[in-house]
ZAMARGU-4260 file (C-alpha; in steps of 0.2 Angstrom, whole numbers, plus 5000, padded with zeros to 4 digits):
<rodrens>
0) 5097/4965/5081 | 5090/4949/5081 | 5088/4933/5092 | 5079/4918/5093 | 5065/4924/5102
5) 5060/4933/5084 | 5057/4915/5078 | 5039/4916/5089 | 5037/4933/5093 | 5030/4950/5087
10) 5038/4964/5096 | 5022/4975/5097 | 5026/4987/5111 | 5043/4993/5104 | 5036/4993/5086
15) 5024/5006/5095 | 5038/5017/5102 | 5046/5015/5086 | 5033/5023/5078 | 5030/5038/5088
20) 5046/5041/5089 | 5048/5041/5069 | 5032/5052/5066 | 5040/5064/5080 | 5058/5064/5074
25) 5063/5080/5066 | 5082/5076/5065 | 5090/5081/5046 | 5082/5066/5038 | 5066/5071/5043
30) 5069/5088/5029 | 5078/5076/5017 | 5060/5068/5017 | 5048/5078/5016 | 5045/5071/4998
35) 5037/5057/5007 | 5029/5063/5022 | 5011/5059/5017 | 5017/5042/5013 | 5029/5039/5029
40) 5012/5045/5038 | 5001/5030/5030 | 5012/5020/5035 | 5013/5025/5055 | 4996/5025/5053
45) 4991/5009/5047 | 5004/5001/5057 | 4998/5008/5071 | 4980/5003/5068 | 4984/4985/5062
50) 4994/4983/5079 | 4977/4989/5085 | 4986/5004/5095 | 4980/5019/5084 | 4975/5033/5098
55) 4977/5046/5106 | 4993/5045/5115 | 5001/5035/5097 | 4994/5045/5084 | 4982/5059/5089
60) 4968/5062/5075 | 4966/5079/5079 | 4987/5083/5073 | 4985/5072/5062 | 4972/5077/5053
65) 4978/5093/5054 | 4995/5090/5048 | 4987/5082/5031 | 4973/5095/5029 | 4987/5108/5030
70) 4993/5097/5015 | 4980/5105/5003 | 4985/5112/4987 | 4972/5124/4983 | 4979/5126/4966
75) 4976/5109/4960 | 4963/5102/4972 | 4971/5088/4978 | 4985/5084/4991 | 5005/5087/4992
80) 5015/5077/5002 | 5022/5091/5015 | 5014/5108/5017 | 5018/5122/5000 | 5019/5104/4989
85) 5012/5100/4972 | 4998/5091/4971 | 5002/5072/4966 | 4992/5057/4966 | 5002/5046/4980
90) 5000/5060/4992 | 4982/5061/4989 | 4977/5043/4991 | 4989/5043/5005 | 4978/5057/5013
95) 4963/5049/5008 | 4967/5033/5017 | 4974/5043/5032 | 4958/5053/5033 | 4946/5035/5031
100) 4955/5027/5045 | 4951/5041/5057 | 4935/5048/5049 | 4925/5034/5038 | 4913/5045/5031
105) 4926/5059/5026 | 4915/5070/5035 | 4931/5083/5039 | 4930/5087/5019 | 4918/5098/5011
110) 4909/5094/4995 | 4918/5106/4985 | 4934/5097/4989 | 4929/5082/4987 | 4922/5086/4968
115) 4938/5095/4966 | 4949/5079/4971 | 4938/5068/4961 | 4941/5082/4943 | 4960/5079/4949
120) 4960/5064/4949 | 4951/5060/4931 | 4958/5073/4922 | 4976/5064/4925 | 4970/5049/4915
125) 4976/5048/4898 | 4967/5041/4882 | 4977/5025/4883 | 4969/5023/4900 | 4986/5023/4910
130) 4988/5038/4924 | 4998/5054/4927 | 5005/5056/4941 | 5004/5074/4941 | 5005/5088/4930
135) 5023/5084/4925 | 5015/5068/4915 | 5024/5053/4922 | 5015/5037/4919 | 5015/5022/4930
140) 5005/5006/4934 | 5006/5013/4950 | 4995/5029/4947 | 4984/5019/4941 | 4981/5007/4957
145) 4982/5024/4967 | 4969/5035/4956 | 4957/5017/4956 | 4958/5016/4975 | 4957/5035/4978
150) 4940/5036/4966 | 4935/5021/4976 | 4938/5029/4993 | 4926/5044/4988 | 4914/5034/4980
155) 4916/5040/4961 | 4923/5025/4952 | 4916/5026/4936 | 4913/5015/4921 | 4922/5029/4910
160) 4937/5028/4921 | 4936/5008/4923 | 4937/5000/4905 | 4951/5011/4898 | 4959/5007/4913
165) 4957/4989/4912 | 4962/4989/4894 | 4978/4998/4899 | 4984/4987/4915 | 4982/4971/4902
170) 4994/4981/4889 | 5008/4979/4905 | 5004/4960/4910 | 5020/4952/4902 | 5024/4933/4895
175) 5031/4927/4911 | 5014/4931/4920 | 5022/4947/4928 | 5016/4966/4925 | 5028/4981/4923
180) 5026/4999/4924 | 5021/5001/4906 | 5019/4987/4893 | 5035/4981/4889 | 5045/4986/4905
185) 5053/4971/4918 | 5042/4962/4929 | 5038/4967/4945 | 5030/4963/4961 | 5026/4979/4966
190) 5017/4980/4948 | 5008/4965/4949 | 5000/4970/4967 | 4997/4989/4958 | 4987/4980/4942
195) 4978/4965/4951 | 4972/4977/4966 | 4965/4989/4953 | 4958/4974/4943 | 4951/4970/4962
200) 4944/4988/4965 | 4935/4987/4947 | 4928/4973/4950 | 4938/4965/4934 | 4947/4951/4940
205) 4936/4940/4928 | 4949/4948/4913 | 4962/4937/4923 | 4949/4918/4920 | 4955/4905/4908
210) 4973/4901/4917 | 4979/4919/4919 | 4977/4921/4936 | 4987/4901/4940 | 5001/4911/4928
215) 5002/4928/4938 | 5002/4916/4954 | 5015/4906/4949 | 5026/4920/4944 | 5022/4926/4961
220) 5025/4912/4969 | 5043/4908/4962 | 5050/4927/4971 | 5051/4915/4989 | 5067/4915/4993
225) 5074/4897/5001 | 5083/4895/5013 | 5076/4913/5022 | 5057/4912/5018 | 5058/4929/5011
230) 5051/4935/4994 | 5059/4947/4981 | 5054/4957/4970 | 5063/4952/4952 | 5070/4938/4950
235) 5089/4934/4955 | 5084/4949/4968 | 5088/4948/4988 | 5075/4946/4998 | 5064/4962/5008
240) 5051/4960/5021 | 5042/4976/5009 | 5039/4961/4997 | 5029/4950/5012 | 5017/4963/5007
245) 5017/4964/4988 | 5017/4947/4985 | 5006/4940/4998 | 4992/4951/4997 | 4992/4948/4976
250) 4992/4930/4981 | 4978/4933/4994 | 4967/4943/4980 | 4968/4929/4969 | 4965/4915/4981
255) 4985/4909/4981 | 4992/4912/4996 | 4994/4893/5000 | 5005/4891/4986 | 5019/4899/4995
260) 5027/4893/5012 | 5020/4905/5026 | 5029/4898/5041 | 5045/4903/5032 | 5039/4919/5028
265) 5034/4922/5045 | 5051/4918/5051 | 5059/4930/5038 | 5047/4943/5044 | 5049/4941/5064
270) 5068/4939/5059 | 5069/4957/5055 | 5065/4963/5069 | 5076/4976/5080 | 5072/4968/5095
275) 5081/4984/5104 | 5076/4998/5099 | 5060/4992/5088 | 5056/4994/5070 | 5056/4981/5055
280) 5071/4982/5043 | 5071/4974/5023 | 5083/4962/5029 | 5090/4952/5045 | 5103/4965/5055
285) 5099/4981/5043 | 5093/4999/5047 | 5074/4996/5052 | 5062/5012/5046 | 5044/5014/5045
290) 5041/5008/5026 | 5045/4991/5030 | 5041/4990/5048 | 5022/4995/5040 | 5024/4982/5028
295) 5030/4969/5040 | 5016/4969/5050 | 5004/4969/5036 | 5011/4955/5030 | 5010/4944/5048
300) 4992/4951/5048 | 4989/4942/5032 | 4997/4929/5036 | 4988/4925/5052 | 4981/4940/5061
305) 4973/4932/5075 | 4990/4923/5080 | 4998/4941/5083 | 4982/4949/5090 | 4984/4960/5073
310) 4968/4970/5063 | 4963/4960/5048 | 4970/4969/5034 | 4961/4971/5019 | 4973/4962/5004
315) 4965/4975/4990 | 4968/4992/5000 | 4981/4987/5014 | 4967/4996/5026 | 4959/4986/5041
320) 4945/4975/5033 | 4933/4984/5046 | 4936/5000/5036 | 4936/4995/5021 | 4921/4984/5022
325) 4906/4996/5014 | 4918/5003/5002 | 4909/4999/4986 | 4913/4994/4969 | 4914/5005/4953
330) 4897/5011/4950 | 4888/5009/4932 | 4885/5026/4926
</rodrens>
């Protein structure tokens, strides 16, 4: 539901209740998900913390972090999405980043898990430098952002791991200045955040002087949306407040984010708000859910965080820039 008053205003209290209420749901969708659980709970979580209402009474970290240790598969040494899960890559950096926001240091895992995640994580890259997701051997842009941000989180981003994946994530940027999944697939926004927040993370955005970078922007720039404000994620596509985030945080790591119209996206965003019941949904009047209500507001905190009295998000790791500011670059052994 929406109404003028979304035009100037970010609903934070209902967001909130949203939130809880999603993360204590356990209604037949909740088992239809459990594919996604880790994920859905980054999301809360970061939500949460960039509305600057992660606590106790919102998200406790003692269930919390009990939940996602209870995640552990021991067989693989990394994280499942829901408890007796495979091991996969998403679930794993979405633990990680869980597991930073409460606990910096990591602290809650021992060294012999942390090695083990680290060996998971580097034995799924293949010669081409691209990234499994898991065993089952899908490869995707996407694994390769999450396995360089995951590596990053623990502090063992390696040169040996860094310039195969570089190599690999220029293989997928395509003519019109956009990447895909692999080199050759369709442009997309998603993939260009995946490829220039990886390049961001290896410190290797310098692969992207001599023009690239205006073309990737440009590309990027061209998925706002007139009359809504909105981005999308192909061309010819509707807009979806998921893309606020995509595009505008790839914009933001490449110093672009002026070359796109942020009071109209600001309006799309606020505009797509269930001013009832809380929650932020793709579009104005659709089902809200926690995927784009997360993304919604990390978009509003990049566009002007202090205007919302949001946590300054961190473009490169969609974490609060107060966590993610001694996270260190790829080390040179």
């Amino acid at each position: 539901m929406t109404s003028s008053v979304s035009e100037q205003t970010l609903c934070k209290e209902k967001h909130i209740n949203f939130i809880i209420e999603q993360e204590s749901n356990r209604s037949y969708e909740y088992w239809l998900s459990e594919h996604l659980r880790m994920n859905g709970l980054y999301w809360g979580v970061t939500a949460l913390v960039t509305m600057k209402s992660l606590n106790e009474t919102t998200l406790s970290q003692e269930e919390v972090t009990k939940y996602v240790l209870s995640c552990w598969d021991d067989r693989f040494g990394a994280f499942g999405s829901f408890p007796k899960h495979d091991a996969h890559i998403l679930s794993t950096l979405s633990a990680l980043q869980i597991l930073k926001i409460y606990d910096s240091d990591l602290s809650i895992l021992s060294d012999d898990r942390k090695q083990r995640l680290v060996r998971f994580i580097k034995e799924l890259q293949l010669s081409n430098g691209s990234f499994q997701g898991d065993k089952f051997g899908e490869v995707d842009t996407r694994f390769t952002y999450t396995a360089v941000s995951a590596l990053s989180l623990l502090d063992e981003l390696t040169l040996d791991i860094v310039d195969p994946a570089v190599d690999f994530i220029m293989k997928c940027l395509n003519f019109d200045g956009g990447f895909g999944l692999v080199p050759g697939s369709e442009s997309h926004a998603a993939q260009a955040f995946v490829c220039v927040g990886a390049l961001a993370i290896m410190d290797k955005l310098d692969v992207l002087a001599g023009g690239l970078d205006e073309k990737i922007s440009g590309w990027l720039s061209e998925r706002q949306v007139l009359p809504s404000g909105g981005f999308n994620g192909r061309p010819e596509k509707l807009p979806d407040v998921c893309y606020s985030w995509w595009v505008l945080s790839t914009l933001s790591i490449l110093g672009k984010a002026h070359w796109v119209n942020l009071e109209k996206l600001e309006g799309f965003i606020l505009n797509c708000q269930d001013l009832v019941d809380g929650g932020i949904s793709d579009r104005p009047d659709n089902q809200t859910d926690i995927y784009h209500t997360c993304f919604g507001i990390t978009g509003l905190s990049l566009i002007d965080y202090a205007k919302f009295e949001l946590d300054e998000i961190d473009p490169v790791y969609c974490m609060p820039k107060r966590v993610t500011k001694d996270f260190k670059k790829s080390k040179t052994k």
